[in-house]
C-alpha positions as CSV (number, residue, x, y, z in Angstrom):
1,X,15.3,7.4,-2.1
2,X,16.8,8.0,1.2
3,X,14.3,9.8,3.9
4,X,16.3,11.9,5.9
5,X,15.6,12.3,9.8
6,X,14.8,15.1,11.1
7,X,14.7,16.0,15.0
8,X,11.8,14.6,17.2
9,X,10.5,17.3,18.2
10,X,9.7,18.3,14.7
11,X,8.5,15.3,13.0
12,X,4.7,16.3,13.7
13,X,2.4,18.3,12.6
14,X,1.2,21.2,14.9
15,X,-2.0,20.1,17.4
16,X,-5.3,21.1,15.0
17,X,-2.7,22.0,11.8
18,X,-4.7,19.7,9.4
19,X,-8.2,21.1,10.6
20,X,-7.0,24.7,9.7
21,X,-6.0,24.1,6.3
22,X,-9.5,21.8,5.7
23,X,-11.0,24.8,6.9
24,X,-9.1,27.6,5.1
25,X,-10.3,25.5,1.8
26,X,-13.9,24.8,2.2
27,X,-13.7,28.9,2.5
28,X,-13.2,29.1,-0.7
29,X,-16.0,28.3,-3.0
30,X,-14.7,28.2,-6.6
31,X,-12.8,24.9,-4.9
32,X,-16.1,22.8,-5.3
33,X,-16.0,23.7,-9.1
34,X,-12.9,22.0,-9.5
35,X,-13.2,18.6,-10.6
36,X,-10.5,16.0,-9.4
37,X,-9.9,11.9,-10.5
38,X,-8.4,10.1,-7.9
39,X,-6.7,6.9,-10.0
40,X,-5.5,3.8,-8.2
41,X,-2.9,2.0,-10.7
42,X,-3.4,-1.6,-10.7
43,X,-1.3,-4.1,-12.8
44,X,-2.7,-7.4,-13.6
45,X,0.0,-9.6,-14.1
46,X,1.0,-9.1,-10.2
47,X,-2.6,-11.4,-9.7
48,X,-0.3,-14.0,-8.1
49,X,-0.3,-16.1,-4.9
50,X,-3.0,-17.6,-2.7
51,X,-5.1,-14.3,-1.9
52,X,-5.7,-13.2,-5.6
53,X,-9.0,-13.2,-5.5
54,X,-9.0,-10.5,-2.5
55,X,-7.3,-7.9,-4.6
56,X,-10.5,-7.4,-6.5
57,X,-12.9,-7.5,-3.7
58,X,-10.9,-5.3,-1.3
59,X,-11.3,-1.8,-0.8
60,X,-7.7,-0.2,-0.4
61,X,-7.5,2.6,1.9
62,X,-4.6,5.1,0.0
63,X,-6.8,6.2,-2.7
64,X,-9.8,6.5,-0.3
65,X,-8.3,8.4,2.0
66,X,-6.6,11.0,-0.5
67,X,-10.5,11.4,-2.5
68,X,-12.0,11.6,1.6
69,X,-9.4,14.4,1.9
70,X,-10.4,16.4,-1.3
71,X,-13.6,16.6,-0.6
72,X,-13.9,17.3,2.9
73,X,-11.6,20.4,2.1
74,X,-14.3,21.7,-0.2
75,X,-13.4,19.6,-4.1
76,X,-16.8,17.8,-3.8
77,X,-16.6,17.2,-7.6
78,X,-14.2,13.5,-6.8
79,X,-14.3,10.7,-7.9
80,X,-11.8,7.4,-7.4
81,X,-11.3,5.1,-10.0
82,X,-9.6,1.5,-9.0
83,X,-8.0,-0.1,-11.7
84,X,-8.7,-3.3,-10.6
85,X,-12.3,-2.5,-11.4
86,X,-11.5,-0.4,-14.1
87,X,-8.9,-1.6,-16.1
88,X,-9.7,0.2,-19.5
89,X,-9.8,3.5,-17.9
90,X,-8.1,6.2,-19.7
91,X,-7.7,10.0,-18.1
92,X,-7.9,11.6,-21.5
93,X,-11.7,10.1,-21.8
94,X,-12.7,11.1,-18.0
95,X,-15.5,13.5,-17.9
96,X,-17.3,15.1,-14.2
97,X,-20.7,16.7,-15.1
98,X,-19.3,17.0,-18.3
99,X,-16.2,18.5,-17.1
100,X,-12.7,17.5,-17.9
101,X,-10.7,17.0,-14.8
102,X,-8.4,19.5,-14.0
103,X,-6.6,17.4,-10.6
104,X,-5.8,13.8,-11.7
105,X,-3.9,12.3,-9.0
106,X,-2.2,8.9,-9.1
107,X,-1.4,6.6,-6.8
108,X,0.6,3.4,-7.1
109,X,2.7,0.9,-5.5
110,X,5.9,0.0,-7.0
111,X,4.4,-3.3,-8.9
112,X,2.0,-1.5,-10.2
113,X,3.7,1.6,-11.8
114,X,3.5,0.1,-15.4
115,X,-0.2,0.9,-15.2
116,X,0.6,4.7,-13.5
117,X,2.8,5.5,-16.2
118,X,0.8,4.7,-18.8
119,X,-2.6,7.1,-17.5
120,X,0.1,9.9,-16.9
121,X,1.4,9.3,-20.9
122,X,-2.8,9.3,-21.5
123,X,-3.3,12.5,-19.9
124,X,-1.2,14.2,-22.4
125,X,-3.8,13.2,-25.0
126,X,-5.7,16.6,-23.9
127,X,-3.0,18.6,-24.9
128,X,-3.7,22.4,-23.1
129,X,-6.4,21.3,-21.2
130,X,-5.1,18.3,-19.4
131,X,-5.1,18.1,-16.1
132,X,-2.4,19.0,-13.3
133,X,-0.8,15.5,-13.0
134,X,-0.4,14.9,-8.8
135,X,1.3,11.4,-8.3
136,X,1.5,9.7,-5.0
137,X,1.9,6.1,-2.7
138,X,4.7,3.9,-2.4
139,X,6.5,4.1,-5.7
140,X,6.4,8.4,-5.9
141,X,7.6,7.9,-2.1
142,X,11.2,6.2,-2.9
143,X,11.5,6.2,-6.4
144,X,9.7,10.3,-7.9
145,X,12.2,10.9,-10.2
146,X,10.0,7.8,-12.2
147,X,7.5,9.7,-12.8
148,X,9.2,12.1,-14.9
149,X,10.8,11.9,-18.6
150,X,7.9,9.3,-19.9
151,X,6.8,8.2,-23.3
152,X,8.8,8.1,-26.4
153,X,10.1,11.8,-26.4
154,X,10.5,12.1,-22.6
155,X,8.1,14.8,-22.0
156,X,5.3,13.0,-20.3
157,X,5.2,13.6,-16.5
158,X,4.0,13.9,-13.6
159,X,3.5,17.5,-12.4
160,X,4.6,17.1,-8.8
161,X,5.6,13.8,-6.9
162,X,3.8,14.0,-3.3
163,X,5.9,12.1,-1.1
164,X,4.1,12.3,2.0
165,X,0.6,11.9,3.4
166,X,-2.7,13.6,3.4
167,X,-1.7,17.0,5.1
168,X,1.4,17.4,2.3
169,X,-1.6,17.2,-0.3
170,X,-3.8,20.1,1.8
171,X,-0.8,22.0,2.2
172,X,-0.1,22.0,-1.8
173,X,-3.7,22.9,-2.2
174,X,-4.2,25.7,-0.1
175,X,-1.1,27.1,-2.0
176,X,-2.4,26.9,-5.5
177,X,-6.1,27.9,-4.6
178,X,-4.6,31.0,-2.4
179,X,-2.5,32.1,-5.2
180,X,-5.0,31.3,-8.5
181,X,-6.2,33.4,-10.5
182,X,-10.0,34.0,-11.4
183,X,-10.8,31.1,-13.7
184,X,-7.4,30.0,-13.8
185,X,-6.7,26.0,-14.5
186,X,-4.3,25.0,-11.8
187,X,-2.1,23.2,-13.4
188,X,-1.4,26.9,-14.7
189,X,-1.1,27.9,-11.0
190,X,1.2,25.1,-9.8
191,X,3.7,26.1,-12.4
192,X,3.4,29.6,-12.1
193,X,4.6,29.2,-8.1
194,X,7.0,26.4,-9.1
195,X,8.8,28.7,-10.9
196,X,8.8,31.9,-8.6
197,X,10.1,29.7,-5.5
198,X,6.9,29.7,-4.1
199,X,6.5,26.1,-3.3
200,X,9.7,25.6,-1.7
201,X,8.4,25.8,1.8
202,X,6.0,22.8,1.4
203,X,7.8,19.5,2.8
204,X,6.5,16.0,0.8
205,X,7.2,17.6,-2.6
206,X,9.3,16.4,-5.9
207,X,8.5,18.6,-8.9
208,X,10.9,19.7,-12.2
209,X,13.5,22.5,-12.8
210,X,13.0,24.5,-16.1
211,X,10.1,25.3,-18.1
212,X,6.8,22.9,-18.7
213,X,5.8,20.2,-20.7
214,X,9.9,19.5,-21.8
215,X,12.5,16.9,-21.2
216,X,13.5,17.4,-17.4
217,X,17.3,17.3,-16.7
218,X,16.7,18.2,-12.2
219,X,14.3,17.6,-9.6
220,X,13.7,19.7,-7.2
221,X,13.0,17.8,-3.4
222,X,11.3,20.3,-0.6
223,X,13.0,17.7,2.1
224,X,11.1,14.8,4.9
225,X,7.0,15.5,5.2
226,X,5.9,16.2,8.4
227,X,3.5,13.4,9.9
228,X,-0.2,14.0,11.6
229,X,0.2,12.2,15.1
230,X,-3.0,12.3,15.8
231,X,-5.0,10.8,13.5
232,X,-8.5,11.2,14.5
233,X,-8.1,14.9,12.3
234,X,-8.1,13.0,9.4
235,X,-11.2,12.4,7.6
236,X,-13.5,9.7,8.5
237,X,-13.3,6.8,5.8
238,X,-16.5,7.0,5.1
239,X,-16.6,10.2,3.5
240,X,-14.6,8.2,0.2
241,X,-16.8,5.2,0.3
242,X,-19.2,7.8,-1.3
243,X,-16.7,8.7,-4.3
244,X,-16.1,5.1,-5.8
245,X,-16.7,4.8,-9.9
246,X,-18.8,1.7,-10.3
247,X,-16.8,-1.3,-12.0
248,X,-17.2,-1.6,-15.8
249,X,-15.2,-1.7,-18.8
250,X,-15.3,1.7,-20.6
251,X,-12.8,4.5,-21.0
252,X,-14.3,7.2,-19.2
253,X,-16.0,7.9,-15.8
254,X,-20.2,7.1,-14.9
255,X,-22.5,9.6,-14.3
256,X,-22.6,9.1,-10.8
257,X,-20.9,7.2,-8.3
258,X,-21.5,4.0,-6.4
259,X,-24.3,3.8,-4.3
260,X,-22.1,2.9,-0.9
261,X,-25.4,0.7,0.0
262,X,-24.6,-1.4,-3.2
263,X,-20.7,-1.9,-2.6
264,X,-21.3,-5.2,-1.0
265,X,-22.0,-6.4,-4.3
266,X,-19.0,-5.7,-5.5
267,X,-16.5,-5.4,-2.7
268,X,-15.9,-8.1,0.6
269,X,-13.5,-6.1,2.8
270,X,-13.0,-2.6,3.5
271,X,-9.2,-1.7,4.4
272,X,-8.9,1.1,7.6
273,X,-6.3,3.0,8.8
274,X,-6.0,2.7,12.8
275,X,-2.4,2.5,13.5
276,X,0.9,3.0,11.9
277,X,4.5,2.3,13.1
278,X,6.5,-0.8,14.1
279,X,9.6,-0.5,16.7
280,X,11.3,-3.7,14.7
281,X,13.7,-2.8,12.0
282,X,14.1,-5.3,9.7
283,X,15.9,-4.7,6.8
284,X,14.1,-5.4,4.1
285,X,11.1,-3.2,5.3
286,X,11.0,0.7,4.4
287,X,7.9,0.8,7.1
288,X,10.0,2.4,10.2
289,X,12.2,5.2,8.4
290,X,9.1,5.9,6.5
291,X,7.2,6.9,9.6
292,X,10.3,8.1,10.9
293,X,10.0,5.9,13.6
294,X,7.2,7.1,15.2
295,X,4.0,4.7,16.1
296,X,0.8,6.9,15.4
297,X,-2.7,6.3,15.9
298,X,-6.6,6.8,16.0
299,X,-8.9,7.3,19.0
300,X,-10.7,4.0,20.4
301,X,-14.1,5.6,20.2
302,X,-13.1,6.8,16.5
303,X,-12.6,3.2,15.1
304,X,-15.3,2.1,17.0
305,X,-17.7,4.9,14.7
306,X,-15.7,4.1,11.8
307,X,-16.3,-0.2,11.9
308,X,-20.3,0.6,12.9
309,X,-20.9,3.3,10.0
310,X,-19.1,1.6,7.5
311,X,-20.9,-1.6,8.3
312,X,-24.5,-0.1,8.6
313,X,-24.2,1.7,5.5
314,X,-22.4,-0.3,2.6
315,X,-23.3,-4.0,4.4
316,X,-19.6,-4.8,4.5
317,X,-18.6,-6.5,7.6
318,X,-15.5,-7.2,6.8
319,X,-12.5,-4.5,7.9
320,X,-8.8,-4.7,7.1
321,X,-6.7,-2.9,9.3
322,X,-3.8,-1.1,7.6
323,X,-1.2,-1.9,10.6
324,X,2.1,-2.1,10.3
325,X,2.5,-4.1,14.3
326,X,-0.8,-3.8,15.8
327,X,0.1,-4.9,19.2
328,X,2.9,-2.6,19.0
329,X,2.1,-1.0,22.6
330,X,0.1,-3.0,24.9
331,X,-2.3,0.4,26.3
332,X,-3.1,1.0,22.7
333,X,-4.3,-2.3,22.2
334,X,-6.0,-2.7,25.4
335,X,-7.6,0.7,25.0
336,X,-9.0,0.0,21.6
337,X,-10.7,-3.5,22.0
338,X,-12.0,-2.2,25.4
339,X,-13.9,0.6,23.1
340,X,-14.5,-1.7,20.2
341,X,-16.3,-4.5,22.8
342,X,-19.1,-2.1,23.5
343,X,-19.7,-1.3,19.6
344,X,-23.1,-2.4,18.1
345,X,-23.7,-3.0,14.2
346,X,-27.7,-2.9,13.6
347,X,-28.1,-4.0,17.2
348,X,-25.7,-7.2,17.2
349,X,-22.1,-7.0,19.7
350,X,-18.9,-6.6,17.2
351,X,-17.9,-9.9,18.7
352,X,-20.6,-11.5,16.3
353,X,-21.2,-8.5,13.8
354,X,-17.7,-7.9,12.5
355,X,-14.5,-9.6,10.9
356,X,-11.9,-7.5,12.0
357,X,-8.2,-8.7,10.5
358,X,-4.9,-6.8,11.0
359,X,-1.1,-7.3,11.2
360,X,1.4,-8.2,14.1
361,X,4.5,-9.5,15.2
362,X,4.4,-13.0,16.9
363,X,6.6,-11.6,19.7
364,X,4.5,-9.0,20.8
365,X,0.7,-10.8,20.5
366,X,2.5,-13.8,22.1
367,X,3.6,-11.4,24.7
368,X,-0.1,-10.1,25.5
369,X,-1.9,-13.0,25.1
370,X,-4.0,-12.1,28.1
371,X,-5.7,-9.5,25.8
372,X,-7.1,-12.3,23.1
373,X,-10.1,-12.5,24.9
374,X,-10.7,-9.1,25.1
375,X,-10.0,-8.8,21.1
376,X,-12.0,-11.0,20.4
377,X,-15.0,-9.5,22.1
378,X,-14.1,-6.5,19.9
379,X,-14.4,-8.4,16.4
380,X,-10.7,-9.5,16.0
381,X,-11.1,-12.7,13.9
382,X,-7.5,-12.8,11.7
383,X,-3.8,-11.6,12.5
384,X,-1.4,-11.9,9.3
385,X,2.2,-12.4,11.4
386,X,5.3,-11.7,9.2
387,X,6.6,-14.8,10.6
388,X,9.6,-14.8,7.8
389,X,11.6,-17.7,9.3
390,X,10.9,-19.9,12.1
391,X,13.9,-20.7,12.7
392,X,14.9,-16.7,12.4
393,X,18.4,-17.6,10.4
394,X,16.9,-14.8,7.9
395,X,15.9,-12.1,10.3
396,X,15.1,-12.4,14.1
397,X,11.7,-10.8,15.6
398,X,11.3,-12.9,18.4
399,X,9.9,-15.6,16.7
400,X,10.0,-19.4,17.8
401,X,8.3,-22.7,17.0
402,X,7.9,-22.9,20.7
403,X,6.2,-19.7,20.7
404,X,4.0,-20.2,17.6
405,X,2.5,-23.5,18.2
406,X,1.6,-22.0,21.6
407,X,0.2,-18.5,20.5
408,X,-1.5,-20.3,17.5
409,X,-3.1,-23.0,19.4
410,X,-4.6,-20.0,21.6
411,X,-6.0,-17.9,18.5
412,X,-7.8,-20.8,17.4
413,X,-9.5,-21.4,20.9
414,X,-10.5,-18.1,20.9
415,X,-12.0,-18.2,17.2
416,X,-8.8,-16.0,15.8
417,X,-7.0,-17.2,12.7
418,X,-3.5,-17.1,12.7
419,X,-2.3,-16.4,8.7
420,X,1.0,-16.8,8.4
421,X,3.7,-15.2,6.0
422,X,6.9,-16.6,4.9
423,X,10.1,-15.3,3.0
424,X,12.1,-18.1,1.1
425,X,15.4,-17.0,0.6
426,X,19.2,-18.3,-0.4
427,X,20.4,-21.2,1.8
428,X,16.7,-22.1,2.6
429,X,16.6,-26.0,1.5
430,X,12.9,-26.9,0.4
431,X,13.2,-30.0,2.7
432,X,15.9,-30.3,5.7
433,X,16.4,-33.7,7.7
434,X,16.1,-33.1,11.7
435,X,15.4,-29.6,11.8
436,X,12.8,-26.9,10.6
437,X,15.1,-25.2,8.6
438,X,13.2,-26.3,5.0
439,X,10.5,-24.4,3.8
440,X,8.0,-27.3,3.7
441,X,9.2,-28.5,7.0
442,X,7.9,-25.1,8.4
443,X,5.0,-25.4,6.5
444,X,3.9,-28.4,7.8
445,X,4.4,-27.3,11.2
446,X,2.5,-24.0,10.7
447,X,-0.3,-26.1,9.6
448,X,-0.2,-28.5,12.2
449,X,0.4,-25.2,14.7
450,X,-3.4,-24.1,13.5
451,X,-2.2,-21.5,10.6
452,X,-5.3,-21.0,8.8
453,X,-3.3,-19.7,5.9
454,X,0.3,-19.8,4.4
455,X,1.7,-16.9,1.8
456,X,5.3,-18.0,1.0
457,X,7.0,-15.2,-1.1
458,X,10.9,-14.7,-1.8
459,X,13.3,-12.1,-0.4
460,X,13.6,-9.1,-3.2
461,X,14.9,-6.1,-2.9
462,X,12.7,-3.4,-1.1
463,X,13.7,0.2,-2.0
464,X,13.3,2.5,0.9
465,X,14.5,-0.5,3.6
466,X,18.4,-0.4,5.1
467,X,19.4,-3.7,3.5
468,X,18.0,-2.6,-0.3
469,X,21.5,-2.1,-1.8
470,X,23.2,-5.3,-0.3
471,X,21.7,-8.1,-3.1
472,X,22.5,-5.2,-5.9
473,X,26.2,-4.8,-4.7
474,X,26.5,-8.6,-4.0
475,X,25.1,-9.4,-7.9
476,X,22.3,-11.3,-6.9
477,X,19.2,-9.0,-8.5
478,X,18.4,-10.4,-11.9
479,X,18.2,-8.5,-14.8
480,X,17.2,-10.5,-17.9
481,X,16.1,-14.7,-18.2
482,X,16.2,-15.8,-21.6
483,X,14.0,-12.8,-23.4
484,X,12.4,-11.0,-20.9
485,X,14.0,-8.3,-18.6
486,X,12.5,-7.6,-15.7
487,X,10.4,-5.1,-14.8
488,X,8.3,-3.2,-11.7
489,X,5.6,-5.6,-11.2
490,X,7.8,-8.2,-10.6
491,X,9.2,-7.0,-7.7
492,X,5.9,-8.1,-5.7
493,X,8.0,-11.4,-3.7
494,X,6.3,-13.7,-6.4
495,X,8.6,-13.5,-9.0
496,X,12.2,-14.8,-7.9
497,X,14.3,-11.5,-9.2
498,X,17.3,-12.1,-6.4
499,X,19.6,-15.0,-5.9
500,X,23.1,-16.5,-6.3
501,X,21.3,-19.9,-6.9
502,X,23.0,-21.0,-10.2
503,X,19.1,-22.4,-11.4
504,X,17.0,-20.0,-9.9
505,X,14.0,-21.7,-11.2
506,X,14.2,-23.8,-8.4
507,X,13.8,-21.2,-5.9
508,X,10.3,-20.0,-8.2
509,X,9.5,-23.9,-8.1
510,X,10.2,-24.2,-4.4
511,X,6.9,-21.4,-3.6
512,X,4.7,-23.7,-5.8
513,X,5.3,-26.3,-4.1
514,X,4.7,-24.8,-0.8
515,X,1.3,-23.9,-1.3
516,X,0.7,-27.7,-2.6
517,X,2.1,-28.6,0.6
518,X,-0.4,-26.7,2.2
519,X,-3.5,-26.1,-0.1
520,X,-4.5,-29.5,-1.2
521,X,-7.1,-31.8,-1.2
522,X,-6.1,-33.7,1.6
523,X,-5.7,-31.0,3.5
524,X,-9.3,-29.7,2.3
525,X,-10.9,-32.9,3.7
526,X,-8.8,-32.9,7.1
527,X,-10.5,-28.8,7.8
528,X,-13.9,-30.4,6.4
529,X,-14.3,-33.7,8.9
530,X,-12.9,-31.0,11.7
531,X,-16.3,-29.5,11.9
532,X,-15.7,-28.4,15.9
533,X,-12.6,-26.1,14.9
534,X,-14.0,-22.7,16.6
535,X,-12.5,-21.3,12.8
536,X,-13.5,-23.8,10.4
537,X,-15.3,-21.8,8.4
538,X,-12.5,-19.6,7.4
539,X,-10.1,-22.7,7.6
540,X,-12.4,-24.9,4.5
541,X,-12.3,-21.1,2.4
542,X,-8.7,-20.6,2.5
543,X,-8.2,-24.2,2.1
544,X,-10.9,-23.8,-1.1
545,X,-9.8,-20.0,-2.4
546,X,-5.7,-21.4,-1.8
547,X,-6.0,-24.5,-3.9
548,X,-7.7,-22.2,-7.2
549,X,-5.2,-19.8,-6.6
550,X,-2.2,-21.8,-6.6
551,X,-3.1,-23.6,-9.9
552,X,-4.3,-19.7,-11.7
553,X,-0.6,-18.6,-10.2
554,X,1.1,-21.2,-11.4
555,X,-0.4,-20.8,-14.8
556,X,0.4,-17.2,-15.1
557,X,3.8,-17.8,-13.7
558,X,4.6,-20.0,-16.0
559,X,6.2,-18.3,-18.5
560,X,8.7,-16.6,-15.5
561,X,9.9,-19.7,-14.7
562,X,10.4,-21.3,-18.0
563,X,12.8,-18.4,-18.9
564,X,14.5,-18.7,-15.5
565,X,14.7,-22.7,-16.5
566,X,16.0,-21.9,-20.1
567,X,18.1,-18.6,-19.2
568,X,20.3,-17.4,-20.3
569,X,20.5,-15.3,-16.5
570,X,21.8,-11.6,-16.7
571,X,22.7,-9.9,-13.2
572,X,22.4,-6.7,-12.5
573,X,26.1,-5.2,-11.9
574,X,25.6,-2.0,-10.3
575,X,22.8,-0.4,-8.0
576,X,20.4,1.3,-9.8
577,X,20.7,4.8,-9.8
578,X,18.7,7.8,-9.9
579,X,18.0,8.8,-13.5
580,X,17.3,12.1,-12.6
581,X,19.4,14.9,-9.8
582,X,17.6,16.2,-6.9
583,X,18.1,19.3,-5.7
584,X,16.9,21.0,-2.7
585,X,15.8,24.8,-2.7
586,X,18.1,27.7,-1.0
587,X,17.3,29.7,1.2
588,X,15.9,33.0,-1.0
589,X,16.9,35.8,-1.6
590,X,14.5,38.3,-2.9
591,X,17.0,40.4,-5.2
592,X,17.9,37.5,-6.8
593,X,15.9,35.1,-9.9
594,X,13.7,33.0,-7.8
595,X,14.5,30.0,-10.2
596,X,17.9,29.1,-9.2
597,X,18.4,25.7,-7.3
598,X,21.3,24.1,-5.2
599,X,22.0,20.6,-6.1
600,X,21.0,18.2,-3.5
């Protein structure tokens, strides 16, 4: 789904517009009776690639940050369930105190919608008293009208799609507590101002035409949310580190939460919002229209709180940061680690107490090298660079071996891994004579460079970015090998999906055998014997956790590239479209049915 710009001066939030809301909520005190699930979907057969272990032991921020936001607005009956801990978790078995639910909200990525659909289809299990049905994250952001018309009579879905942040949530919130009635379950509520207009005024919001709980033929969009720029209102991530349900294998909820002091047992790396924005448009990324173009983000002396909290009170001294292009502006950067420098965890400097990792462009850390240093004083121990290409035939971001070998060869004096991230994609040989135009050419030479790590995945089609319809309209996007068609969670740059190779297996094969070329044996020993390396710690893990995961992925992604081997290969011959009609509310008119919608 396209998100439509609207003028600058109007993509923010007013100054202190978040706090009011929170605070018009905690008001009211029947809030704190209501008891809310916040579900992260999770499906397992995307547990490919050289980092699958980390999906299980890292802490991802969405579903935090949504459960950090209920409760600090006065719903202190939350809870988050992760799937990935919880993979037998079923809505219609949740209980809170006793309580059935009455919010369930529902994130998910696209890859992992399978496992989204199915606890919205499970919800409907309680019949009257189920639970208003909020869904949310990527997927509900470019694709809502998914979450509508589900299970085998099409009348399983999702309440309302929120396609926007936080403040969209409050905003909903405040509407439907303002407006409900004594005892009233507000699912009853939402419905009740769906219908009467009343809702229409809320941008971020997706929701049905027509009556409840039947087959919907329109949705109705509310338009482009409006962003919080500054991002210190939001609530401090350790409010949600509070609300996690402890991992097991039953149907329903615990009695109580995790103790945060015990999450070390369980989890290795906390994920933390501190910027968000990138001035690059690439076309495969939805990253830049989704924050309309804006780079947003906290306070230096707020991360600095955040990283020493955390770390004192769950033992986790790990922290990803949730960037899209950290060094995105040089004063931000420079700002941050200046702040962060002077931060203490249980006495010790963040320099030696932390692992702080985050995201970048090779063009813009290479370009403030002189800050390294300094970020390493403030607990910067790993950048991921979306390298792509070296040789930037696929997309250009400044990128050069000239420039990598340099900037790598810098990280690692400085004690900063370099992990690099490829993109195979059509006309990419997986060996070229003379140049670095192969894929395990440039994986040599990233390892060589100092990369302490290599993810290699293939160009697929990214819904939300500027270039998503080209491989649709150009019938490379596959639809069916041999008997299996393909489905959500294989749009995760594992799978190869997209091509106009005639044997697309090769193109599958060709990622295998770059992370042989890298994680190996040999090169195992060569990080081992290099005992001086200033990161030869992480170097032997990767080298370690990269060999187990390549031969688990290749297991699991076996049956993928058989079919692909034995076809035969259907293409996709028109974009996908949307299976439902948005419609965008007109301007009332209060003589007239408050029910009656424009089409979009």
């Amino acid at each position: 789904m396209e998100l439509p710009s609207r003028p600058k001066n109007d993509r923010y939030t007013r100054p202190g517009e978040y706090k009011e809301i929170e605070r018009r909520l905690q008001r009211r005190q029947q809030n704190a009776e209501i008891a809310a699930v916040v579900a992260y979907a999770f499906d397992f057969r995307t547990r490919l690639g050289p980092f699958l272990f980390a999906d299980m032991r890292l802490l991802t921020a969405g579903p935090r940050a949504v459960a950090a936001a209920l409760y600090q607005a006065g719903f202190t009956k939350t809870r988050i369930v992760q799937r990935q801990w919880n993979r037998n978790f079923r809505p219609s078995k949740a209980r809170l105190d006793g309580q059935i639910p009455q919010l369930l909200l529902v994130s998910s990525m696209q890859i992992h919608s399978a496992s989204a659909y199915e606890m919205i289809e499970d919800a409907y299990q309680l019949g009257e008293e189920r639970p208003l049905i909020l869904a949310g994250g990527a997927k509900a952001i470019y694709e809502p009208w998914d979450f509508f018309n589900l299970g085998p009579k099409s009348t399983c879905h999702a309440d309302v799609v929120v396609t926007g942040e936080e403040f969209i949530l409050l905003q909903l919130l405040d509407r439907i507590t303002e407006y409900r009635g004594r005892n009233e379950h507000p699912r009853k509520t939402f419905h009740r101002l769906r219908l009467s207009g009343l809702l229409d005024d809320i941008p971020g919001l997706v929701f049905a035409e027509g009556e409840t709980d039947q087959p919907v033929s329109r949705l109705i969009n509310t338009g482009t949310q409006r962003l919080v720029q500054d991002l210190d209102e939001l609530p401090h991530p350790q409010v949600g580190l509070a609300l996690l349900e402890p991992p097991h294998r039953r149907s329903g909820l615990s009695r109580h939460a995790i103790d945060p002091g015990k999450l070390h047992r369980y989890a290795g790396m906390i994920s933390v919002v501190t910027t968000h924005g990138c001035k690059f448009h690439c076309p495969y990324c939805p990253i830049p229209a989704y924050n309309q173009f804006t780079f947003r983000y906290k306070s230096p002396e707020r991360l600095r709180d955040e990283f020493k909290a955390m770390a004192e009170t769950t033992g986790i001294h790990a922290f990803f940061g949730t960037d899209d292009n950290f060094f995105n502006h040089r004063d931000t950067v420079e700002d941050i680690f200046s702040s962060l420098r002077k931060g203490k965890v249980n006495g010790k400097p963040f320099r030696d107490a932390i692992f702080f990792g985050t995201e970048a462009t090779e063009f813009d850390v290479y370009k403030n090298m002189d800050l390294l240093p300094l970020c390493r004083d403030g607990g910067l121990r790993a950048i991921w660079f979306g390298i792509e290409d070296m040789t930037a035939e696929l997309v250009k971001k400044g990128q050069s071996p000239e420039k990598t070998k340099t900037l790598f060869q810098v990280l690692n004096r400085h004690g900063i891994c370099p992990m690099s991230m490829m993109m195979h994609h059509d006309g990419q040989p997986l060996v070229s004579r003379g140049n670095l135009y192969g894929l395990l050419n440039q994986v040599n030479f990233l390892r060589k460079s100092g990369s302490v790590s290599v993810q290699v995945t293939i160009l697929t089609p990214s819904v939300g970015s500027k270039g998503y319809e080209q491989p649709y309209e150009t019938g490379m996007v596959i639809e069916k090998a041999g008997n299996q068609r393909v489905e959500d969670y294989q749009y995760d740059g594992n799978h190869c999906i997209a091509t106009h190779d005639a044997r697309p297996w090769r193109k599958q094969l060709n990622v295998y055998l770059a992370y042989a070329h890298f994680y190996n044996p040999i090169n195992f020993v060569r990080a081992v014997v290099n005992w001086k390396d200033p990161v030869w710690s992480y170097r032997v893990m990767y080298q370690a956790y990269g060999m187990v995961g390549l031969v688990k992925s290749f297991a699991r992604g076996w049956g993928w590239l058989k079919n692909l081997y034995k076809g035969p290969i259907e293409k996709v011959k028109e974009l996908p479209k949307r299976k439902l009609e948005l419609a965008s509310p007109p301007a009332r008119d209060e003589n007239k049915p408050a029910v009656q919608y424009q089409s979009a």
